[in-house]
ROLUMMAR-814401 format. One record per residue (C-alpha): residue number from 0; residue in one letter; chain; x, y, z. Coordinates in Angstrom, 2 decimals. Layout:
% residues N
<NUM "A" "A" <X Y Z>>
...
END
This chain:
% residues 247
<0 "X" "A" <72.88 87.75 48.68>>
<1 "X" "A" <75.11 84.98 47.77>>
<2 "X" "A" <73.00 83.49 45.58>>
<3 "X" "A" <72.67 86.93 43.77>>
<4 "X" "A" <76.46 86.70 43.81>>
<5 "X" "A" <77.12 83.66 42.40>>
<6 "X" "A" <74.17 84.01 39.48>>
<7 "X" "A" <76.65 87.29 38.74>>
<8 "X" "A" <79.54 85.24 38.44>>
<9 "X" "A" <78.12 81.99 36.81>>
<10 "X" "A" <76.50 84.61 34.18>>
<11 "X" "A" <79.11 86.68 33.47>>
<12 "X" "A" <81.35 83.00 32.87>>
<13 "X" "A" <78.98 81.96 30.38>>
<14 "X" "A" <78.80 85.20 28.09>>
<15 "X" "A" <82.59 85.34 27.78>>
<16 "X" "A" <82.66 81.56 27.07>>
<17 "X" "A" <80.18 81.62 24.34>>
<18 "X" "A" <81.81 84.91 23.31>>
<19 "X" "A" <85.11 82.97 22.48>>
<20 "X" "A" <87.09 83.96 25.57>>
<21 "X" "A" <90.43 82.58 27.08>>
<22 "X" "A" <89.30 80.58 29.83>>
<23 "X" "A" <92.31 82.10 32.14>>
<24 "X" "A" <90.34 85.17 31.62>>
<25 "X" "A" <86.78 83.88 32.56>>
<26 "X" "A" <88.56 82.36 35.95>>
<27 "X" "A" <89.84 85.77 36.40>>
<28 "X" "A" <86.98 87.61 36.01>>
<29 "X" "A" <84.17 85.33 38.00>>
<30 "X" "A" <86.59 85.11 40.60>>
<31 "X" "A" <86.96 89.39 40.86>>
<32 "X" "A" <83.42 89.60 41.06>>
<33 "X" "A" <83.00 87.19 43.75>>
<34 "X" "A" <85.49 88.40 45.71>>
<35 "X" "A" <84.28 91.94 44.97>>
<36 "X" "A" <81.15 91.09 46.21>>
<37 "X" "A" <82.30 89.73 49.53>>
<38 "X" "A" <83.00 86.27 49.23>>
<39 "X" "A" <86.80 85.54 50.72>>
<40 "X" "A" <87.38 82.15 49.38>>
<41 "X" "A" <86.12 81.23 45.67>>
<42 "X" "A" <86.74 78.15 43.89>>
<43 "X" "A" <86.09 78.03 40.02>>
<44 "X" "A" <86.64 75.37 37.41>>
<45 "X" "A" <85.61 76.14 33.78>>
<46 "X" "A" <85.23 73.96 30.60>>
<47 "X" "A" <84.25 75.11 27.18>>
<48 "X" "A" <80.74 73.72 28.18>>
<49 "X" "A" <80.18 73.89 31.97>>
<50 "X" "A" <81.41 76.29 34.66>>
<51 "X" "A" <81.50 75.29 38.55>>
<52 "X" "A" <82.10 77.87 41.14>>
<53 "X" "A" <81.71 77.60 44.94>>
<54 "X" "A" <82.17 80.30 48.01>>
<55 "X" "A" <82.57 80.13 51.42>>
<56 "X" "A" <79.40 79.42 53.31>>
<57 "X" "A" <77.89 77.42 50.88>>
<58 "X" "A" <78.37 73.56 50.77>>
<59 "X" "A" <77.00 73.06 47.32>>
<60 "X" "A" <78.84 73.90 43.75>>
<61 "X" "A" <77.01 75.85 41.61>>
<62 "X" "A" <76.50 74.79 37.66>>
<63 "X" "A" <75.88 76.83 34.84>>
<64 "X" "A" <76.00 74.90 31.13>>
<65 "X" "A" <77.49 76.44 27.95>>
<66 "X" "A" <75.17 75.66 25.36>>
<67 "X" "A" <76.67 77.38 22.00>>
<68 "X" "A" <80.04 78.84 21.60>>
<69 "X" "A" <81.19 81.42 19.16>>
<70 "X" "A" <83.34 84.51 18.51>>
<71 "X" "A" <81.90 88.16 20.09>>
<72 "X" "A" <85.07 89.91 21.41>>
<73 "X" "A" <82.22 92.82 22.13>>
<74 "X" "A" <80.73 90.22 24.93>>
<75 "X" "A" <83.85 89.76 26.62>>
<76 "X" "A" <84.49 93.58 26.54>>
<77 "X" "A" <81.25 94.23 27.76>>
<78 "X" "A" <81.77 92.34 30.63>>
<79 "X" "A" <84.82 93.28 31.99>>
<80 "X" "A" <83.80 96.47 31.86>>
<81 "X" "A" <80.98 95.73 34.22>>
<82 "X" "A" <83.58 93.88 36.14>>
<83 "X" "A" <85.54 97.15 36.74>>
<84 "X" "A" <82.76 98.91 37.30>>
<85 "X" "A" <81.33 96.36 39.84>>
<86 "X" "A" <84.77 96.56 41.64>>
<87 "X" "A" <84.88 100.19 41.54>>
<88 "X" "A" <81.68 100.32 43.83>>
<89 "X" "A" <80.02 102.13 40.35>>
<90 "X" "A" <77.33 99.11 39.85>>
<91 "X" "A" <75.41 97.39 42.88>>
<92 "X" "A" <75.52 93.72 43.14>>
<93 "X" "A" <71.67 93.81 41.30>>
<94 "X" "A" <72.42 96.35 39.03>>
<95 "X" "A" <75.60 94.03 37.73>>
<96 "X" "A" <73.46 91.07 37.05>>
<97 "X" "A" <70.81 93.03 35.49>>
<98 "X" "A" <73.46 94.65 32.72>>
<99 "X" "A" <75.10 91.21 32.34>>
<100 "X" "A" <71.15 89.62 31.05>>
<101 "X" "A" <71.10 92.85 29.20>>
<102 "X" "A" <74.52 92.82 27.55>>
<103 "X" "A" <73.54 88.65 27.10>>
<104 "X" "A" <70.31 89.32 25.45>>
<105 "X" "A" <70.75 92.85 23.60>>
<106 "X" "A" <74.34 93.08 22.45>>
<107 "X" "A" <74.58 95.02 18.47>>
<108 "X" "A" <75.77 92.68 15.91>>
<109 "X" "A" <77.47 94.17 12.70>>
<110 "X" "A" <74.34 93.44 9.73>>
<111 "X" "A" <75.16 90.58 7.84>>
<112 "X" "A" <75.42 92.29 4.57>>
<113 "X" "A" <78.81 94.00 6.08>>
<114 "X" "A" <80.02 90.69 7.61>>
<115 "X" "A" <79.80 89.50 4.02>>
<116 "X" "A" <81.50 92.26 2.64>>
<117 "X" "A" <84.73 91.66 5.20>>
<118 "X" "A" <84.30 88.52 3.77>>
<119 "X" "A" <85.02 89.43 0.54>>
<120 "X" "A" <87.93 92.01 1.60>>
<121 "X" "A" <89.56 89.65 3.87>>
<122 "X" "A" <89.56 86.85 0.80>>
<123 "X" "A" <91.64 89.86 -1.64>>
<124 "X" "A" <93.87 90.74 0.93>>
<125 "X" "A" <94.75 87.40 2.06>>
<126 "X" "A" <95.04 85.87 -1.11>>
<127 "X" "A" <97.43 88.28 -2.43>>
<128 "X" "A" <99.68 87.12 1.04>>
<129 "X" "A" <99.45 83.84 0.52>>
<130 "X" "A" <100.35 84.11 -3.40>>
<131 "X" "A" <102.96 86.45 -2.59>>
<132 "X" "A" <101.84 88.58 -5.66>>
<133 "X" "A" <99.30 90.98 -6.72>>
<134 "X" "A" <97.21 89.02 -8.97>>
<135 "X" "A" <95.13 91.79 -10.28>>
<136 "X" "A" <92.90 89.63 -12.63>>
<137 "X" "A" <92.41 86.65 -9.71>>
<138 "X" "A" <91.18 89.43 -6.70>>
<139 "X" "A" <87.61 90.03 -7.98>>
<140 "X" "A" <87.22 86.62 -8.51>>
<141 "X" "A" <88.26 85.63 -4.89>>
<142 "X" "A" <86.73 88.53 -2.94>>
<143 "X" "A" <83.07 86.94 -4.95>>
<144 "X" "A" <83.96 83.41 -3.36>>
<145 "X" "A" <84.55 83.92 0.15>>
<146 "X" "A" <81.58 86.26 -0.08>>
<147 "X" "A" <79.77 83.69 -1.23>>
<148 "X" "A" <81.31 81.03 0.61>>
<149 "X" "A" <80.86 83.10 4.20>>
<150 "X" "A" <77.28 83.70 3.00>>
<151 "X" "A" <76.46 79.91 2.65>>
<152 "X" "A" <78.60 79.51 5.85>>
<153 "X" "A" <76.29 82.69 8.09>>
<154 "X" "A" <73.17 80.96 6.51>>
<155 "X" "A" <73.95 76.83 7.38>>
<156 "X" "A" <74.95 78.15 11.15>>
<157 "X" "A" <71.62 79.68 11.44>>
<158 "X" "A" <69.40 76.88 10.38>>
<159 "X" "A" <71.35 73.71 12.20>>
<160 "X" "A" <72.87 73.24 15.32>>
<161 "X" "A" <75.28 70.69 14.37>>
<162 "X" "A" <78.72 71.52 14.25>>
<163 "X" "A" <81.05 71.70 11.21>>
<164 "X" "A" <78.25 71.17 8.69>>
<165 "X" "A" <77.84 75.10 8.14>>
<166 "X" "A" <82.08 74.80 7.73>>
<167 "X" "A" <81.67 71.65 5.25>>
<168 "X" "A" <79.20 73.38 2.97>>
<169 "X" "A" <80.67 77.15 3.09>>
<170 "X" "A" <84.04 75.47 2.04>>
<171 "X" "A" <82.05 73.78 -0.88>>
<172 "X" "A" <80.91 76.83 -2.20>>
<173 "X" "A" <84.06 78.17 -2.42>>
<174 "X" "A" <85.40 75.10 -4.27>>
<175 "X" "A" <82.73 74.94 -7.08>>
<176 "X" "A" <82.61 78.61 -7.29>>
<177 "X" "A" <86.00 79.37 -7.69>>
<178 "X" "A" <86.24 76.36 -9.92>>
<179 "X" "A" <83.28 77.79 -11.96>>
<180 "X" "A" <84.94 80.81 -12.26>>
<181 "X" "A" <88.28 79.74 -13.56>>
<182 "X" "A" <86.23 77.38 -16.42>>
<183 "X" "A" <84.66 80.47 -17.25>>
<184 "X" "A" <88.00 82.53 -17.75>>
<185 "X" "A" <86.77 85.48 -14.91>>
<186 "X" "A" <90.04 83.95 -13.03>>
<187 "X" "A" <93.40 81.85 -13.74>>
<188 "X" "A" <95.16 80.25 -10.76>>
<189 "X" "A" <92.16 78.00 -8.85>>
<190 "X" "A" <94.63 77.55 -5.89>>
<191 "X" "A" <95.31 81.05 -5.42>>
<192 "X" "A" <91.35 81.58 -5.52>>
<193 "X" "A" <90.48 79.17 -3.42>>
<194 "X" "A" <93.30 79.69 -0.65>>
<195 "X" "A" <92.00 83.29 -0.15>>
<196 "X" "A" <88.04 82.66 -0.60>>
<197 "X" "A" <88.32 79.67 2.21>>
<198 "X" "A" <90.39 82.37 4.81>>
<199 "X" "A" <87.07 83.08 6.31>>
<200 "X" "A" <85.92 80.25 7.19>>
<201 "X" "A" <89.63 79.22 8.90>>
<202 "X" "A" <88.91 78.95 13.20>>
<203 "X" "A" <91.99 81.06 13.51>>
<204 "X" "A" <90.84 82.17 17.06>>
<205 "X" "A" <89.56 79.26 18.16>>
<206 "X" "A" <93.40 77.98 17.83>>
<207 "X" "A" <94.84 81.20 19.19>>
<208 "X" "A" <92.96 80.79 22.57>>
<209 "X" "A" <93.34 76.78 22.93>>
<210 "X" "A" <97.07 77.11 22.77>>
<211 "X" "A" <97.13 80.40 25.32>>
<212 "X" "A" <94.80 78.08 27.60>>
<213 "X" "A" <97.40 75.70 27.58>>
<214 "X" "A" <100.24 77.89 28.41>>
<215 "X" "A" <98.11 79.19 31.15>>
<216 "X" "A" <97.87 76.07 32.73>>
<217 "X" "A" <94.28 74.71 31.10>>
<218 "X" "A" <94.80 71.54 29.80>>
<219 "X" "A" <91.54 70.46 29.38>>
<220 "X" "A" <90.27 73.66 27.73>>
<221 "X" "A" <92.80 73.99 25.78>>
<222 "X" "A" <92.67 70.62 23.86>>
<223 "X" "A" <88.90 70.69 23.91>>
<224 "X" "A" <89.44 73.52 21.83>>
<225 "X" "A" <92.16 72.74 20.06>>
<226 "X" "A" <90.24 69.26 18.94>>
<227 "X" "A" <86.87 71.83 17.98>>
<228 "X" "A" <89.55 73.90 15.88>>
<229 "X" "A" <90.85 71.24 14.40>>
<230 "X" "A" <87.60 69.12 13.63>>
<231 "X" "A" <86.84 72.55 11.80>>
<232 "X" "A" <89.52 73.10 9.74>>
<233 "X" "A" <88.85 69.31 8.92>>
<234 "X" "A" <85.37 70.03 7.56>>
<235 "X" "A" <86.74 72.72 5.52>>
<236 "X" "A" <89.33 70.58 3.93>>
<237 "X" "A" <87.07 67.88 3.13>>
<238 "X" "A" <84.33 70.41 1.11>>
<239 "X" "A" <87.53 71.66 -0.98>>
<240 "X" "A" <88.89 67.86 -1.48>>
<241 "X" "A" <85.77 67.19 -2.70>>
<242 "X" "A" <85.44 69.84 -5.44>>
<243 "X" "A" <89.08 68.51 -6.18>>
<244 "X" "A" <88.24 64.81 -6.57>>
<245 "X" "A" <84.89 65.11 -8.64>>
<246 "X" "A" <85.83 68.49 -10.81>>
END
């Protein structure tokens, strides 16, 4: 039974970290589900690539390692949902864990042709906040960079594992493409293109929930995070430095 329990709780940990959750929230909701499932005293301690929980009546910790992180705010619905529904006596213990492998395994993503094309709206919209104007002959252009840019981005992240390369080469697509469309007079201001084409690439969440894990009290997580966010936004300013310095 317990070690049903805590397979629930290590499980449901991991899908919200890799889903981009606060980890305040993951502490939360392991600990509810312990608890809910009879255990009186639970200890967690989560990092952005490990959890550790341990119950009464168990001398040893139990590990579970975080092997990818990302951003699926459907994941970390999904499973406090189950959480609720675990604590409302509405899901057995087994029928919990068997939804979590489900919703960790067969959760709907949005097809890539309309992540691209959010892309591409998010890059208008953007730019015309940043520039503080509507540009009218500049938003075509820019809504065809960070399409392209996010495409190159969606297509480096699912052929390497290491980190900040897909960022590096997304962010030098935008540069040469945006600087390829100014030469060729489809756009006029390269900075305003750019500053909206790169928006989708920017970790903006991954910032968001380091510094509300360190107001919550999680130090560690949060500058672990924080230092991933920033290494990020690094990669992206080095692909458009580059297009600077050689075109």
């Amino acid at each position: 039974m317990q070690d049903e329990l805590l397979a629930a709780c290590l499980l449901a940990g991991r899908i919200m970290i890799e889903g981009g959750s606060e980890m305040y929230r993951v502490d939360d909701t392991m600990t509810r589900i312990a608890q809910n499932g009879g255990a009186k005293r639970v200890l967690v301690f989560t990092t952005p690539t490990g959890l550790f929980i341990a119950v009464d009546g168990r001398p040893a910790v139990e590990l579970e390692p975080v092997q990818k992180r990302g951003i699926d705010m459907e994941k970390v619905a999904g499973v406090n949902e189950l959480s609720r529904e675990f604590q409302a006596g509405k899901l057995s213990l087994t029928e919990l864990v068997q939804r979590l492998e489900q919703l960790d395994t067969n959760t709907p993503y949005f097809p890539v042709w309309l992540q691209i094309l959010a892309a591409a709206v998010c890059s208008t919209t953007l730019m015309v906040i940043f520039a503080q104007q509507y540009d009218w002959f500049d938003m075509p252009l820019s809504a065809v960079v960070g399409a392209l840019g996010f495409a190159a981005y969606l297509r480096l992240s699912s052929l390497t594992r290491v980190r900040f390369i897909s960022e590096l080469i997304g962010a030098v697509v935008v540069g040469v493409t945006a600087w390829a469309g100014v030469r060729l007079g489809v756009g006029h201001n390269l900075d305003n293109v750019i500053i909206g084409a790169v928006m989708p690439l920017v970790p903006g969440v991954a910032i968001t929930n380091s510094i509300r894990d360190m107001l919550a009290g999680h130090l560690l997580s949060g500058m672990a995070r924080g230092m991933e966010a920033i290494l990020s936004a690094c990669a992206i300013g080095v692909g458009i430095a580059m297009i600077f310095r050689f075109f």
